[in-house]
C-alpha positions in Angstrom: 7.6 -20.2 -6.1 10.0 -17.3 -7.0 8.4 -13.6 -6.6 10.2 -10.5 -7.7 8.4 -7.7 -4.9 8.6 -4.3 -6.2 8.8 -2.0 -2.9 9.3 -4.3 -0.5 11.2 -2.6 1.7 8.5 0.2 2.2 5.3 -0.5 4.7 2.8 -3.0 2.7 5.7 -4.7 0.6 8.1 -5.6 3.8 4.9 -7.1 6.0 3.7 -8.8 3.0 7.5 -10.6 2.8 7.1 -11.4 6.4 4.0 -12.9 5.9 5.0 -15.1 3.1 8.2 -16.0 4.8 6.0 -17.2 8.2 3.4 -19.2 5.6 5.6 -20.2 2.6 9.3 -20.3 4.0 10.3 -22.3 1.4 9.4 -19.7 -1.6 12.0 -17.4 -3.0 11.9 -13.5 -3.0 13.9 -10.7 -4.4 13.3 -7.6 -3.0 13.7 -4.8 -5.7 13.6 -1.0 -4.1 14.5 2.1 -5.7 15.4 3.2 -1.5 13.3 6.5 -1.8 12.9 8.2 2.6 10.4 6.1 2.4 12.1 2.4 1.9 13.9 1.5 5.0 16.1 -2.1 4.9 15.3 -1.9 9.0 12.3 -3.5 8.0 13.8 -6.6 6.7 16.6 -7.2 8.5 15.5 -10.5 10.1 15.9 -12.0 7.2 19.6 -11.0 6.1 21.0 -14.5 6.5 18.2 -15.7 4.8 18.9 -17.6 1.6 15.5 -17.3 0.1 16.0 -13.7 -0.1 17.6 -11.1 -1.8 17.6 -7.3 -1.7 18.2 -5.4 -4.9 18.6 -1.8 -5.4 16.8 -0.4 -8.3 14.3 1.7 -9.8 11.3 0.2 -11.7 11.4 3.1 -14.3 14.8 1.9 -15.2 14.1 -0.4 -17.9 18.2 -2.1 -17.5 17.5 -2.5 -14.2 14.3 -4.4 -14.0 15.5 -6.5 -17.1 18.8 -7.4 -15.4 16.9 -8.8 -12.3 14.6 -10.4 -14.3 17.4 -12.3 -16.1 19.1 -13.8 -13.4 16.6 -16.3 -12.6 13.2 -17.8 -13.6 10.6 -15.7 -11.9 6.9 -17.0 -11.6 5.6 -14.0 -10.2 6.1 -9.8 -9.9 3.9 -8.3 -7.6 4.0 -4.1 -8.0 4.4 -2.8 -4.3 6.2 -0.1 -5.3 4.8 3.3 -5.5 5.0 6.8 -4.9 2.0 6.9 -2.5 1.6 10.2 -0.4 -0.9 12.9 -1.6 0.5 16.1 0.2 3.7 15.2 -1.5 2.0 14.8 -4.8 0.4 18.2 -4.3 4.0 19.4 -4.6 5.6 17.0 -6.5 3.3 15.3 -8.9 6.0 14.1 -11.3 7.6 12.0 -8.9 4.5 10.2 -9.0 4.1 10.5 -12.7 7.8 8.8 -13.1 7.3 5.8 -10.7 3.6 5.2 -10.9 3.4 5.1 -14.0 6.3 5.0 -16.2 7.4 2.5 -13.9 4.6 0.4 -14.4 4.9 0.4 -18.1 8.4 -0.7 -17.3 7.9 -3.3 -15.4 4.3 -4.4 -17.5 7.0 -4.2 -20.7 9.7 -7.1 -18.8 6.7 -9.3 -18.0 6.2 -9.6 -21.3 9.6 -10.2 -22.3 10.8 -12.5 -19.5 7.1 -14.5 -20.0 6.1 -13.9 -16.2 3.2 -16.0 -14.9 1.4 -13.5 -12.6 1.6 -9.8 -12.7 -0.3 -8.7 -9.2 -0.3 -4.9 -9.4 -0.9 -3.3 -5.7 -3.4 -0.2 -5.9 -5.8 2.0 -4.1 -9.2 2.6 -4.0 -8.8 6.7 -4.0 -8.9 5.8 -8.2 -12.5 6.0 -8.2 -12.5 9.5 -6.2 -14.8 10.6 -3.9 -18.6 9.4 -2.5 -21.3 10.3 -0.3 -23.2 7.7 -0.1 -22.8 4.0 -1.4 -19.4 1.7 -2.1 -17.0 1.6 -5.4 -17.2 -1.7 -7.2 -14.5 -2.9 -9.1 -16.5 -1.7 -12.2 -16.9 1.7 -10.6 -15.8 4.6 -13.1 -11.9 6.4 -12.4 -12.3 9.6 -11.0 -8.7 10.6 -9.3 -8.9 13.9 -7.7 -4.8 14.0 -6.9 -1.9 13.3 -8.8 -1.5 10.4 -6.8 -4.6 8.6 -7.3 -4.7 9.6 -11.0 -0.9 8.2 -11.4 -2.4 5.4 -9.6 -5.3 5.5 -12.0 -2.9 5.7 -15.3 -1.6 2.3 -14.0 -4.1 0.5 -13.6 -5.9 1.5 -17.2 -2.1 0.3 -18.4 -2.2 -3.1 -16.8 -6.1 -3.3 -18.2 -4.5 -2.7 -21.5 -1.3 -4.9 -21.6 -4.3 -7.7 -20.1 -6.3 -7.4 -23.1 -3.8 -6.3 -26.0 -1.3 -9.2 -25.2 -2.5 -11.6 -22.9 0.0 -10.5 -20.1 -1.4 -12.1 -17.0 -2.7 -9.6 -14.7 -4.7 -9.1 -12.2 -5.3 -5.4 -10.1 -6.1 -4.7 -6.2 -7.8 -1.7 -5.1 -7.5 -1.6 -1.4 -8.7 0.7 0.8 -6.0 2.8 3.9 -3.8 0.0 5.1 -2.5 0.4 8.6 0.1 -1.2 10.9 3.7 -1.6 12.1 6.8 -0.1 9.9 4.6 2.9 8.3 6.2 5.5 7.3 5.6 8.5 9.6 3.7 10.7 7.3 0.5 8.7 7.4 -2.3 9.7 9.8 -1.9 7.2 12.7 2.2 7.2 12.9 2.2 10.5 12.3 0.2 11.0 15.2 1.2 8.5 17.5 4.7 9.9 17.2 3.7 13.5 17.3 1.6 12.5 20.7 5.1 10.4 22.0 6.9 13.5 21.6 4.3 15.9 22.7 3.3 17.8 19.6 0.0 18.6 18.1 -1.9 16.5 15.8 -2.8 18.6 12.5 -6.2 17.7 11.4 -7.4 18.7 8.2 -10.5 20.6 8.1 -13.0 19.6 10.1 -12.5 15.9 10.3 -15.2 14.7 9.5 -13.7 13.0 5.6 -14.2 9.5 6.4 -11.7 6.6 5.3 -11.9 2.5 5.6 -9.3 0.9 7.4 -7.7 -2.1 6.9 -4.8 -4.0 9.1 -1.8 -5.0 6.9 -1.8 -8.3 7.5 -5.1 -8.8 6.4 -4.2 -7.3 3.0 -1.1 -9.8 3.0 -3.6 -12.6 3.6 -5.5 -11.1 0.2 -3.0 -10.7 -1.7 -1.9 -14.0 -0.7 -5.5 -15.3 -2.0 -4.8 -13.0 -5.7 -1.3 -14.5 -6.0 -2.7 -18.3 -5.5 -5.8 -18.6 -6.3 -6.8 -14.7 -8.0 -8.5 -15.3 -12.0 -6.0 -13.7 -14.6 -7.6 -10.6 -16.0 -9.7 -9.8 -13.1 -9.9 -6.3 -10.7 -10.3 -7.3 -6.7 -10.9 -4.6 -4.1 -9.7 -5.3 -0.9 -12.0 -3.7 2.0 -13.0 -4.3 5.8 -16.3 -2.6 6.1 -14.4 -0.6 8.9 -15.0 3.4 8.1 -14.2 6.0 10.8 -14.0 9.8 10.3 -10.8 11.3 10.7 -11.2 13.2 13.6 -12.9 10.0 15.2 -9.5 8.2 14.3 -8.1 11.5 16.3 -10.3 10.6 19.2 -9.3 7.2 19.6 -5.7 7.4 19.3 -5.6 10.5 21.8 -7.3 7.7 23.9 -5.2 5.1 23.4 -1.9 7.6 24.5 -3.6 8.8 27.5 -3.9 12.7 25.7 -7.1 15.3 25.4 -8.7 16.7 22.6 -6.5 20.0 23.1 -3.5 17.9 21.4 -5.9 18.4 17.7 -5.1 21.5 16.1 -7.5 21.6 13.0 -5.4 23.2 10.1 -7.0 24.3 6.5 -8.3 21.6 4.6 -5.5 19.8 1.6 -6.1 20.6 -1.9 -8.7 18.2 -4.0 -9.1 16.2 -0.7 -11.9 13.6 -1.1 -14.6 13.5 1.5 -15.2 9.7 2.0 -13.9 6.3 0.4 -15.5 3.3 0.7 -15.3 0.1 -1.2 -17.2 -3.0 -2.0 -14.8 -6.0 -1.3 -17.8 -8.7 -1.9 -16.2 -9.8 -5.0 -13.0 -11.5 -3.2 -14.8 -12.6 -0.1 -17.3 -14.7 -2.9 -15.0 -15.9 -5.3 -11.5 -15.8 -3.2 -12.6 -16.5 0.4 -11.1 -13.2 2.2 -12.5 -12.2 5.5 -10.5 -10.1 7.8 -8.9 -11.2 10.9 -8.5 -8.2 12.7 -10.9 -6.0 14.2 -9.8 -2.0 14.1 -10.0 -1.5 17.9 -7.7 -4.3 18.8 -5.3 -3.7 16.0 -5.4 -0.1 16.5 -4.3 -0.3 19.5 -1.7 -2.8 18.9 -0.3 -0.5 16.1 -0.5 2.1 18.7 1.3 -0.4 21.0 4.0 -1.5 18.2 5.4 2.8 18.0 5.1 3.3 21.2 8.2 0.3 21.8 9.9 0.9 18.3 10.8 4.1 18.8 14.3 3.3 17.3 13.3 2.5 14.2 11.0 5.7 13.4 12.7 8.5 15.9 15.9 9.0 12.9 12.8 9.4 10.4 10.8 12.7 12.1 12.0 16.2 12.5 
């Protein structure tokens, strides 16, 4: 199988070439990354001599681009990693999420047409369906985005929806819910803490903690994706969920833990703009009809994530100020 991965040199897309790499070494994979502060070819270096893979500089909004990749060779599947995917920064800069998340998906929705791709898997969050107090989001669940991130993320998704159902283009969408692990960007909650704690500096948490997230290890989503690329029905939404939800400022608690630091490392700053009070997903669907069950508890892999900054700090202390 040849796979064109959009992103795969940020967090999710370069674990989920590792993992195919360890299960299917004999598949094919070019790497296509626009090389934003948040793509980092550090993460894939292992596999430089590799002649199943291929890095390729690009932009998915660059309609040449994509095309030209797509020409040199016959491609079964693209699987949309790529994303602008940090709300703060789409508080500020909302049309760099605008350009990539969505234009960038019409782009790359528009050369799976034309270059007659076989799978179209495209990588998104479950912060589309917005905010709840009570209950989980199925993957019939209404949109409600309350960023620009999660309503680019939205705009994508309602485009692959349509390119499914006004051409045939086989697609199939992933809502997953906060993905955590080794090679994440330092912006994110647990790196940015963990490194903030390494170097002795505060943790800022937002308001008072208590907005509650599910967490899943990233190589549990690389097994699910794995399922959606193999075995996923064409034309069908998955979400991808653990069942693990912890508040923020529990999160706090356990990785001040975990470092050996007390509770007056958290300085609580004023809450972010629009930010949703709880996510939480239904992932029933894909454990029925796909087999998916997660591998990894949070505690364990928590604390190897912990683990995993606390000896890497060469390949994150270049990326923090």
């Amino acid at each position: 199988m040849k796979i064109l991965v959009t992103g795969g040199a940020g967090f999710i897309g370069s674990n989920f070439i590792r993992y195919i790499f360890k299960k299917y070494p004999d598949y094919k994979i070019v790497n296509f990354d626009k090389l934003t502060y948040a793509g980092n070819l550090e993460n894939l270096k292992d596999f430089d001599e590799n002649l199943n893979y291929e890095f390729v500089k690009g932009d998915i909004a660059d309609e040449k681009a994509v095309n030209k990749v797509l020409s040199s060779g016959d491609f079964d599947a693209i699987i949309n990693y790529a994303a602008e995917t940090h709300v703060d920064r789409s508080i500020t800069w909302p049309k760099d999420f605008i350009m990539t998340d969505v234009l960038g998906t019409y782009t790359l929705l528009e050369a799976a047409k034309k270059h007659k791709i076989k799978r179209y898997i495209q990588i998104s969050t479950d912060e589309v369906f917005g905010s709840t107090a009570n209950g989980t989001f199925t993957e019939q669940s209404p949109f409600m985005p309350n960023s620009p991130y999660s309503a680019s993320k939205a705009g994508a998704d309602h485009l692959c929806r349509a390119y499914f159902s006004t051409y045939g283009l086989p697609v199939i969408v992933t809502h997953s819910c906060n993905v955590y692990g080794p090679y994440q960007y330092p912006e994110k909650i647990i790196p940015l803490f963990v490194t903030n704690l390494i170097r002795g500096r505060k943790v800022p948490v937002y308001g008072d903690g208590k907005n509650v997230r599910e967490w899943l290890y990233t190589e549990d989503h690389c097994y699910a994706i794995d399922l959606v690329l193999h075995k996923g029905k064409i034309g069908e939404v998955y979400n991808i969920g653990s069942g693990e939800e912890i508040s923020n400022l529990e999160l706090t608690y356990q990785i001040l833990a975990h470092v050996g630091k007390s509770e007056e490392e958290i300085v609580h700053i004023e809450d972010r703009l629009g930010h949703d009070k709880r996510y939480a997903i239904d992932s029933s669907k894909i454990k029925n009809e796909l087999g998916f069950t997660p591998k990894h508890s949070f505690a364990e892999s928590l604390k190897d994530t912990i683990g995993w900054y606390t000896k890497n700090q060469w390949w994150w202390e270049r990326l923090v100020k």
